[in-house]
C-alpha positions in Angstrom: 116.4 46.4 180.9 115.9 48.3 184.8 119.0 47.5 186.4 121.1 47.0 183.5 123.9 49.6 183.9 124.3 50.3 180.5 120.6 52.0 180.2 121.2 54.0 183.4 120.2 57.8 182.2 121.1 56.8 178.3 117.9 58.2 176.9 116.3 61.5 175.8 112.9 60.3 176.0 110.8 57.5 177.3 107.1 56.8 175.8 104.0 55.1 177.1 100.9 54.1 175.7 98.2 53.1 179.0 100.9 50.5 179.8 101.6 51.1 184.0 100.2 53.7 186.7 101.7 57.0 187.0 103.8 56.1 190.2 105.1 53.1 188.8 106.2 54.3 185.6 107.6 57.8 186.6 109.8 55.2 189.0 111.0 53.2 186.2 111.4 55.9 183.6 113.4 57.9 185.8 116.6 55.1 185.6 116.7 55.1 182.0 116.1 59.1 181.4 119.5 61.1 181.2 118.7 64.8 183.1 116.3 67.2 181.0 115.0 64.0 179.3 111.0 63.3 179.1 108.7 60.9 179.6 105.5 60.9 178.0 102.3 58.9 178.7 99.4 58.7 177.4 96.3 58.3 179.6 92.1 58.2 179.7 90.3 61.3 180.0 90.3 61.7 183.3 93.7 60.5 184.8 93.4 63.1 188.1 93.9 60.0 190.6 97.0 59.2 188.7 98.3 62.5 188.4 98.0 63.1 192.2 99.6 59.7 193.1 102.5 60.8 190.9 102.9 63.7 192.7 104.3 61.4 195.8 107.0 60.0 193.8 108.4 62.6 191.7 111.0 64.1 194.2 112.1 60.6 195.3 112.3 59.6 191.3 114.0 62.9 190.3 111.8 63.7 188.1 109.3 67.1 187.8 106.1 67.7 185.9 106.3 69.6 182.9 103.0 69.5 181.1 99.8 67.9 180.1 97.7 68.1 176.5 94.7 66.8 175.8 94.0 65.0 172.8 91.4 64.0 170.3 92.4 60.1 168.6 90.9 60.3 165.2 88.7 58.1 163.4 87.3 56.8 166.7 86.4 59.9 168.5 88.3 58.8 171.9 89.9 61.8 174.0 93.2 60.9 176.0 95.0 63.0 178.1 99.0 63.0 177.2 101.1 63.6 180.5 104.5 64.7 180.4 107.1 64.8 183.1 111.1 66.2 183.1 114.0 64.2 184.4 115.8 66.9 186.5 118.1 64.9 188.6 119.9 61.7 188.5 
């Protein structure tokens, strides 16, 4: 669907479960998120070498980081770190 014209900033929300790198993913989010939308990804524990690789594309993606949660999965005792970044430009 990236590239298809139709998708182009249609959406309020974009979510991610472990599926690409921070970079890569703010990248493609950012063509399908209409401005104020969010995308949300969920990560490992630790995902501070992610995070700070973001950071290099976030301007160029128009996008902004809004906030991050950590989270507790239950029934399997896993924590995840859930990221969440704005769309603030098209």
């Amino acid at each position: 669907l990236i590239g298809e014209k139709a998708c182009a900033g249609r959406f309020d929300t974009v979510l991610s479960r472990a599926a690409f790198k921070l970079p890569e993913l703010v990248r493609m989010a950012s063509f399908f998120l209409a401005p104020g939308g969010l995308l949300i990804a969920m990560k490992g524990p630790d995902p501070r070498e992610e995070l700070e690789a973001a950071e290099r594309v976030l301007t160029a993606a128009g996008m902004t980081y809004a906030a991050s949660r950590d989270v507790s999965l239950p029934g399997i005792n896993l924590s995840r770190k859930i990221i969440i970044y704005r769309r603030v430009s098209r």
